[in-house]
MMTF fields as JSON, N, C-alpha, C and O atoms, coordinates in Angstrom:
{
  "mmtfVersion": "1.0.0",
  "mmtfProducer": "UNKNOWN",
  "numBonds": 419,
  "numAtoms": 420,
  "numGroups": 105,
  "numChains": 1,
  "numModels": 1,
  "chainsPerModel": [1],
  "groupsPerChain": [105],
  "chainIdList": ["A"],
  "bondAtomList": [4, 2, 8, 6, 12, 10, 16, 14, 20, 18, 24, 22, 28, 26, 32, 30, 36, 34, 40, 38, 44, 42, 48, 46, 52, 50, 56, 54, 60, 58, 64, 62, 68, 66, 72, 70, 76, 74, 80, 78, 84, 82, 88, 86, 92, 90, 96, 94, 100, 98, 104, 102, 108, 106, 112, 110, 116, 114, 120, 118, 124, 122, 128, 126, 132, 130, 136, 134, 140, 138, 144, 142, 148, 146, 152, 150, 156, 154, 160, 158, 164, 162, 168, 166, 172, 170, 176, 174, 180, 178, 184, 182, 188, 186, 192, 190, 196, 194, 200, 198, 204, 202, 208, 206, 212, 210, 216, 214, 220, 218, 224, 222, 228, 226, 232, 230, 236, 234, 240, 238, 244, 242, 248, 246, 252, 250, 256, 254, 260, 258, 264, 262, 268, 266, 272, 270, 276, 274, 280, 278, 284, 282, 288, 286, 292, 290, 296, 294, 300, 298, 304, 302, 308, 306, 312, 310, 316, 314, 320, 318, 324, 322, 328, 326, 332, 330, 336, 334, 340, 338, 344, 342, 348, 346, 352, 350, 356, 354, 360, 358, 364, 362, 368, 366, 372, 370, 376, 374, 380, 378, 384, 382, 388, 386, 392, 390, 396, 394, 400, 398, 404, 402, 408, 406, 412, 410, 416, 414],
  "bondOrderList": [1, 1, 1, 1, 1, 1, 1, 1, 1, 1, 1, 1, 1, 1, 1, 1, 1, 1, 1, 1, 1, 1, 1, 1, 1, 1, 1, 1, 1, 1, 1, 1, 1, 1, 1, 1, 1, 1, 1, 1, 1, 1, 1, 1, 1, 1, 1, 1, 1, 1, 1, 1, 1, 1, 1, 1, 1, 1, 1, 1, 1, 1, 1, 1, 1, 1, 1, 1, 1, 1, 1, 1, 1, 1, 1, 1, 1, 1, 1, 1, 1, 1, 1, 1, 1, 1, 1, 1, 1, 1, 1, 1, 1, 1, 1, 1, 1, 1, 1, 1, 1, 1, 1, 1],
  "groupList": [{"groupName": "UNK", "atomNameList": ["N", "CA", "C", "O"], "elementList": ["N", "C", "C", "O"], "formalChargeList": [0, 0, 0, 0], "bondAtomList": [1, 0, 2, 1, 3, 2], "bondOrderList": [1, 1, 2], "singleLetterCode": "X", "chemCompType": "L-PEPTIDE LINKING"}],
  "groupTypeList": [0, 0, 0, 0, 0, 0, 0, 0, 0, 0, 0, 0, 0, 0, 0, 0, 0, 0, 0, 0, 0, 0, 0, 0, 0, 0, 0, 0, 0, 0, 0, 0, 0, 0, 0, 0, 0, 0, 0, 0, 0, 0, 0, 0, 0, 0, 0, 0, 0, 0, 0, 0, 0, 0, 0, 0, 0, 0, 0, 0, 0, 0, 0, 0, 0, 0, 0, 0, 0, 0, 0, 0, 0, 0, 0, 0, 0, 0, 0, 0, 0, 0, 0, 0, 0, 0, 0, 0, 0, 0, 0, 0, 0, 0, 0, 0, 0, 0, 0, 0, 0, 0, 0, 0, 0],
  "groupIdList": [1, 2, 3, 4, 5, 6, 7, 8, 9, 10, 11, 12, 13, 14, 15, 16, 17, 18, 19, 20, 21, 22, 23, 24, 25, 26, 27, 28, 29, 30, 31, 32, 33, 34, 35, 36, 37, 38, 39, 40, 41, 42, 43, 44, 45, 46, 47, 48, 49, 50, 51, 52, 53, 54, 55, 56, 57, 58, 59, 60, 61, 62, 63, 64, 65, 66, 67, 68, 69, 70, 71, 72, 73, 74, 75, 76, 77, 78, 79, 80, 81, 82, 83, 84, 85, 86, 87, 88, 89, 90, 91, 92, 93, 94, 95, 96, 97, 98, 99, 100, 101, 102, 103, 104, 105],
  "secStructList": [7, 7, 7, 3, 3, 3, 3, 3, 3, 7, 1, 1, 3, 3, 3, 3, 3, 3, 3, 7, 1, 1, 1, 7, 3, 3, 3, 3, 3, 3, 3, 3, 7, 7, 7, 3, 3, 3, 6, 6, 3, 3, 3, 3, 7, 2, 2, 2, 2, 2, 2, 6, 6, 6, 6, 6, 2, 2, 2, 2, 2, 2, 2, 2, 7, 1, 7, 7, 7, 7, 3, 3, 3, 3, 3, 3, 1, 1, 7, 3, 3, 7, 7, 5, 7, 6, 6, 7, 7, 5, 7, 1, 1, 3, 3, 3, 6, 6, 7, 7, 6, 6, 6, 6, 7],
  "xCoordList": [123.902, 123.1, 124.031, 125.087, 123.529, 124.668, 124.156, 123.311, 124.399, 123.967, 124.768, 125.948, 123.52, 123.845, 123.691, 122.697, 124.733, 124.957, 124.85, 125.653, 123.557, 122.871, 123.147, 122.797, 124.208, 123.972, 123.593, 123.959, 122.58, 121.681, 121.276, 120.864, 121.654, 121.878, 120.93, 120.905, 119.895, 118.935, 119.205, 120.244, 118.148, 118.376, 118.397, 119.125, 117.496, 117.315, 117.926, 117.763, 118.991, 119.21, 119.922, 119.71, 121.049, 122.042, 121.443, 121.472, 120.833, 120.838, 121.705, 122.255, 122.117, 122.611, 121.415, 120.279, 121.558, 120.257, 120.986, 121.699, 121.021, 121.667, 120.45, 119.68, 120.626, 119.303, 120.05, 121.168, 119.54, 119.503, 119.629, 119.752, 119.653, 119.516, 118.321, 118.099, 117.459, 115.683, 115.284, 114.206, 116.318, 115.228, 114.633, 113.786, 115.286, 115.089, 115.845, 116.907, 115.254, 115.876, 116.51, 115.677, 117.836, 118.526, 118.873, 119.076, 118.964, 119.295, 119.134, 119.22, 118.91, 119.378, 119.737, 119.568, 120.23, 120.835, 120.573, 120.801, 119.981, 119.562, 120.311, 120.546, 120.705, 121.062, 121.028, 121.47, 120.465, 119.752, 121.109, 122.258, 120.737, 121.865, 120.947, 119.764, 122.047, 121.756, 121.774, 122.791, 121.086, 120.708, 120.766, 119.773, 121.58, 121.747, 120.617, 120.883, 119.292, 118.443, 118.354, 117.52, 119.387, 119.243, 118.617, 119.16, 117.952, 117.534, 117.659, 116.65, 118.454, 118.433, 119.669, 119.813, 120.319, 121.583, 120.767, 119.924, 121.359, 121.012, 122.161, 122.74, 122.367, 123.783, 124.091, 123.547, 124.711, 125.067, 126.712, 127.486, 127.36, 128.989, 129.262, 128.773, 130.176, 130.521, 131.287, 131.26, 131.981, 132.557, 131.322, 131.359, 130.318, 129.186, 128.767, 128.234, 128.974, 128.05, 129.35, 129.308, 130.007, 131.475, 131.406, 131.474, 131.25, 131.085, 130.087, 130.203, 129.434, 127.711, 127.57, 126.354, 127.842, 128.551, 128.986, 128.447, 130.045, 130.282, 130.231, 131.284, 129.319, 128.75, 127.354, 126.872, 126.841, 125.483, 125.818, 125.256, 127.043, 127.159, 128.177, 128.22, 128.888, 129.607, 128.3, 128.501, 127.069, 125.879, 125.288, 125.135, 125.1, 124.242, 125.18, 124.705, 126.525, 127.69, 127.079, 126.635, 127.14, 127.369, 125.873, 125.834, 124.764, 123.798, 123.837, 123.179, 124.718, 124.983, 126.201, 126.409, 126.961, 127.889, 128.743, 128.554, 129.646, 130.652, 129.865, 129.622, 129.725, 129.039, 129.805, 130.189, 129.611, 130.437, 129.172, 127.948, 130.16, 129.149, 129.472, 130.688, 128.778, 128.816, 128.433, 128.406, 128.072, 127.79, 127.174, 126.115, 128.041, 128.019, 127.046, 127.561, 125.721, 125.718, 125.389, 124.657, 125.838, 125.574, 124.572, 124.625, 123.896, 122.504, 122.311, 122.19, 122.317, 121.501, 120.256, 119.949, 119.357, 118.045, 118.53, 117.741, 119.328, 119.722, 121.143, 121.863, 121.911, 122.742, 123.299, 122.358, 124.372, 124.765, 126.451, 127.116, 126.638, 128.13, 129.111, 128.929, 130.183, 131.163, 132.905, 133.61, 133.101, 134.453, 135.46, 135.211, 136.292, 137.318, 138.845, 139.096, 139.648, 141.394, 142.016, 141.264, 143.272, 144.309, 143.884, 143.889, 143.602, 143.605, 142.171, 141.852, 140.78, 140.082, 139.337, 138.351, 139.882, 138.674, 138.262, 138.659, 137.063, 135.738, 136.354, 136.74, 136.631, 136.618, 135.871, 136.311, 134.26, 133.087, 132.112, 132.224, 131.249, 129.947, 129.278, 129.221, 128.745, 128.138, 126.955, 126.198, 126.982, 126.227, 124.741, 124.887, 123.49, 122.556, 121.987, 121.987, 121.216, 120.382, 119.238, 118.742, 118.746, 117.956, 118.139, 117.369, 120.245, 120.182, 120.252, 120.612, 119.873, 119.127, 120.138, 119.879, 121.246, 121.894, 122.434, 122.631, 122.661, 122.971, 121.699, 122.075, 120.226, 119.186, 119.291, 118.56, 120.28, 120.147, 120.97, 120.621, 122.078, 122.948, 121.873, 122.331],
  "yCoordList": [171.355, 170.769, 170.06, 170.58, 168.602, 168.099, 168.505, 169.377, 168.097, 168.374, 167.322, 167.056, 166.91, 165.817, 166.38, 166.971, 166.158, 166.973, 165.001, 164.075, 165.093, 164.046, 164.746, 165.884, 163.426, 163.576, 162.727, 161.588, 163.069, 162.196, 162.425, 163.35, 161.071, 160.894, 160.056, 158.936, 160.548, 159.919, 159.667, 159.707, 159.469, 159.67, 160.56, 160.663, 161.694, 162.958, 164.255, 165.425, 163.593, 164.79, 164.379, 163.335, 165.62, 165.391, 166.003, 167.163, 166.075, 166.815, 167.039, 165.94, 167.71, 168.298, 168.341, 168.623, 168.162, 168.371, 168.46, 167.49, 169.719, 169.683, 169.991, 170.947, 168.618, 168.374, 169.304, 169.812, 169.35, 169.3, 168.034, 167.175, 167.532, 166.609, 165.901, 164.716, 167.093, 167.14, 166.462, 166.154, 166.441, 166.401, 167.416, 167.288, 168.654, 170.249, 170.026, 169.407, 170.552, 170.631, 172.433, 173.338, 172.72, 173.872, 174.567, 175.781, 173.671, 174.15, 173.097, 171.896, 173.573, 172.28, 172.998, 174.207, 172.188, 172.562, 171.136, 170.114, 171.261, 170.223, 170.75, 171.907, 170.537, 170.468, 169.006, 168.021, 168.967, 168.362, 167.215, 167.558, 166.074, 165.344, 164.974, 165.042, 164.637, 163.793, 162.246, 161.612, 161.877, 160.709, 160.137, 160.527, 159.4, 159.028, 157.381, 156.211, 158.006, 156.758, 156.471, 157.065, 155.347, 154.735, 153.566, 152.488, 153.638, 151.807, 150.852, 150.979, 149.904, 149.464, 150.399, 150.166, 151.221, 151.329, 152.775, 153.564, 152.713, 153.592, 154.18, 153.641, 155.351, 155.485, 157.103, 157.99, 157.37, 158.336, 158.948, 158.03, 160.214, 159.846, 160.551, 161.654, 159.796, 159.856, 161.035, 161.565, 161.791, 163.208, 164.037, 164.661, 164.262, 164.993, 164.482, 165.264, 163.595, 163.214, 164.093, 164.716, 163.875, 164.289, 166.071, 166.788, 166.508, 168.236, 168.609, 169.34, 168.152, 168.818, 168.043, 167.888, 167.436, 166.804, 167.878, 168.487, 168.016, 169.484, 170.556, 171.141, 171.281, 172.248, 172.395, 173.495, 171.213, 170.857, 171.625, 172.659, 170.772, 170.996, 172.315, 172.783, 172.821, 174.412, 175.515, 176.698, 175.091, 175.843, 175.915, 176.919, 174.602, 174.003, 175.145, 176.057, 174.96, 175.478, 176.913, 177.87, 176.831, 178.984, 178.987, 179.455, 178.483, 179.026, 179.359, 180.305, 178.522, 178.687, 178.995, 179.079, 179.139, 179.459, 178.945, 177.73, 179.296, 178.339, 177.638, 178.109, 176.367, 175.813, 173.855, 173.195, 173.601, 171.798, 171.084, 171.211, 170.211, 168.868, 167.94, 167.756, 167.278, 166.038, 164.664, 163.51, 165.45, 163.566, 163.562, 164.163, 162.639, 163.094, 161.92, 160.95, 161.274, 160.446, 160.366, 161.282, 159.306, 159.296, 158.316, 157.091, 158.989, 158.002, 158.059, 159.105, 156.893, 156.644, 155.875, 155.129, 155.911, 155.141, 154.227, 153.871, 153.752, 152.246, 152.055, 152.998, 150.623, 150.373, 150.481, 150.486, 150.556, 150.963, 150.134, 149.616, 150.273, 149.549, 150.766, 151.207, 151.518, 151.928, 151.539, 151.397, 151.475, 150.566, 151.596, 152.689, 151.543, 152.534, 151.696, 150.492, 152.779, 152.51, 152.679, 152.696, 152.834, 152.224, 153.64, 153.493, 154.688, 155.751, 155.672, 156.531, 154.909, 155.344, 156.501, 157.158, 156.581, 157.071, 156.427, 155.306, 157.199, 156.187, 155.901, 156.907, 154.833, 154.304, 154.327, 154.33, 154.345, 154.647, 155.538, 156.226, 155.495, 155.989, 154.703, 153.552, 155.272, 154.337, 154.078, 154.79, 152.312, 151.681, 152.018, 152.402, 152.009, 152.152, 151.204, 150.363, 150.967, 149.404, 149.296, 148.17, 150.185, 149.653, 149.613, 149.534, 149.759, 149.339, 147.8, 146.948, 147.566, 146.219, 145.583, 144.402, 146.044, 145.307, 143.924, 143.131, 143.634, 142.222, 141.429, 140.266, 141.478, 140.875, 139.478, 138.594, 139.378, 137.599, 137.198, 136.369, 137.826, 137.184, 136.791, 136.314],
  "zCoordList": [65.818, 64.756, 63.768, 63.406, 63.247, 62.215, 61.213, 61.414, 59.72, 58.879, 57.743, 57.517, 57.198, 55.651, 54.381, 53.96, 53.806, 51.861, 51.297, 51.406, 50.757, 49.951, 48.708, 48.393, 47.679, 46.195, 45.754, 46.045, 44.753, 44.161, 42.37, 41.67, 42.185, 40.301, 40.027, 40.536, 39.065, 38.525, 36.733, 36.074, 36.441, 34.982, 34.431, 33.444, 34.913, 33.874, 34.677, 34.333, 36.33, 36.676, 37.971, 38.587, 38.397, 39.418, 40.507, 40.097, 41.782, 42.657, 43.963, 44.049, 44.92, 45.65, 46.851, 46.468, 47.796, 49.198, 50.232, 50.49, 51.178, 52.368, 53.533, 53.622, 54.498, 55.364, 56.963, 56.882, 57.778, 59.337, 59.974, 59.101, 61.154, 61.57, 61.819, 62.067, 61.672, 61.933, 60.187, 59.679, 59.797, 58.307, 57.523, 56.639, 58.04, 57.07, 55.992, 55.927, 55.167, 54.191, 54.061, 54.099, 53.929, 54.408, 53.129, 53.119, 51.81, 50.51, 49.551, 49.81, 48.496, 47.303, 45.956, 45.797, 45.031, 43.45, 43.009, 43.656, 41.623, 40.263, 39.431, 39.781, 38.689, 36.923, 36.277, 36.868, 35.022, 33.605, 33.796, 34.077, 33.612, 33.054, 31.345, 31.013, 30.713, 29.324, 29.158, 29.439, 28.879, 28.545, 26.946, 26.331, 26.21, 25.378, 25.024, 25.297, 24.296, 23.978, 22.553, 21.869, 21.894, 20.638, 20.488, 20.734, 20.257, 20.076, 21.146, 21.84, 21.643, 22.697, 23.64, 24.84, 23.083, 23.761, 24.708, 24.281, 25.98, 26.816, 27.651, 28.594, 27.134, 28.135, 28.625, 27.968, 29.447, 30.205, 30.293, 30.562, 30.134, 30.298, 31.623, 31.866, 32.611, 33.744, 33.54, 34.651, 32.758, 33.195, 33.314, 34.375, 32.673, 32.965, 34.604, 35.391, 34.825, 36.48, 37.512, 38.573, 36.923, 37.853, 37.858, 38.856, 36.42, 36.166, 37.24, 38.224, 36.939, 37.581, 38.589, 38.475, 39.478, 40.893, 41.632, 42.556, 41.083, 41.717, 41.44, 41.691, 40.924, 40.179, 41.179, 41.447, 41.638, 42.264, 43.732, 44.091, 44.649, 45.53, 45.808, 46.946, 44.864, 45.124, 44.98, 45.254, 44.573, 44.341, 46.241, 46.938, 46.567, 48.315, 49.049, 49.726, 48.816, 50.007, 49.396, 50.03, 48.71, 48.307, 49.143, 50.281, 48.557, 49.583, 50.844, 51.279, 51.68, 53.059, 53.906, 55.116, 52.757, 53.46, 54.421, 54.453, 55.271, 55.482, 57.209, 58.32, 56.554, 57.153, 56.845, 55.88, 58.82, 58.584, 58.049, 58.105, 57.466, 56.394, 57.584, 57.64, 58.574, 59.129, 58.541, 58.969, 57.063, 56.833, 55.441, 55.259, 54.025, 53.063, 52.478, 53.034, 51.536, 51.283, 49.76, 49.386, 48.613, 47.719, 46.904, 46.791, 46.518, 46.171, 44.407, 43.77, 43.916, 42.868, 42.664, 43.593, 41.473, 40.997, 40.335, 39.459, 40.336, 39.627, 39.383, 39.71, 38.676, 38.8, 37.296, 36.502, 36.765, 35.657, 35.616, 36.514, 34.513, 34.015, 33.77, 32.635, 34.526, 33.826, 34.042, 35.041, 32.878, 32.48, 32.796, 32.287, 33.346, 33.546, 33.301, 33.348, 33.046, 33.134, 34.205, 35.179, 34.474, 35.49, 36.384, 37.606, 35.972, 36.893, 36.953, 37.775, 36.381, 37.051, 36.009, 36.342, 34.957, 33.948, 33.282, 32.964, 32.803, 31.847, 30.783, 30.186, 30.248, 29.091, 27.687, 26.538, 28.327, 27.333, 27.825, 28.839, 27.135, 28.003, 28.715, 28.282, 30.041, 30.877, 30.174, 29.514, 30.618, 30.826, 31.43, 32.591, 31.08, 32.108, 32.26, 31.361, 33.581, 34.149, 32.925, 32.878, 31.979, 30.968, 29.283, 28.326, 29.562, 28.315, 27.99, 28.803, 26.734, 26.457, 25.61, 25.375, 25.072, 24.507, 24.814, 23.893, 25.98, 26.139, 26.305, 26.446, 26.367, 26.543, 26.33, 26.778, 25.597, 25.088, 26.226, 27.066, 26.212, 27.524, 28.87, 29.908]
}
């Protein structure tokens, strides 16, 4: 049997889903993300997606135990802006696809 560890980042939340090859679903883990809504600015910070990323999926594995991942995929609900430095960390808080600040652009 293979088996797929789907992570998936929405707005209001990180999930973890480990399927079968059939499309069972074998385990899952959610935790809350935060959402920052001011006025037009809409934003999210990428060390929280990264914490609870893997927080999500050391939760799927503990359910099942030592068990092979054949196939990992990562899914989001939209597209977002984050600015990073030379190694690859966030710079700011991310961007989300409905913040409005550039509207005029």
């Amino acid at each position: 049997m293979k088996t797929i560890l789907v992570l998936n980042m929405g707005m209001k939340s990180i999930r973890s889903i480990l399927f079968d090859s059939e499309g069972n679903k074998i385990a899952y883990s959610a935790l809350p993300l935060e959402t920052s809504l001011t006025g037009d600015t809409v934003t999210q910070m990428p060390a929280e997606w990264w914490e609870k990323a893997c927080r999500v999926i050391q939760e799927v594995l503990a359910d099942v135990g030592a068990i092979l991942i054949d196939y990992l995929t990562v899914t989001t609900s939209s597209s977002c802006l984050v600015c990073v430095d030379k190694e690859g960390d966030a710079l700011l808080p991310c961007m989300m696809v409905s913040d409005k600040r550039a509207v005029k652009e």
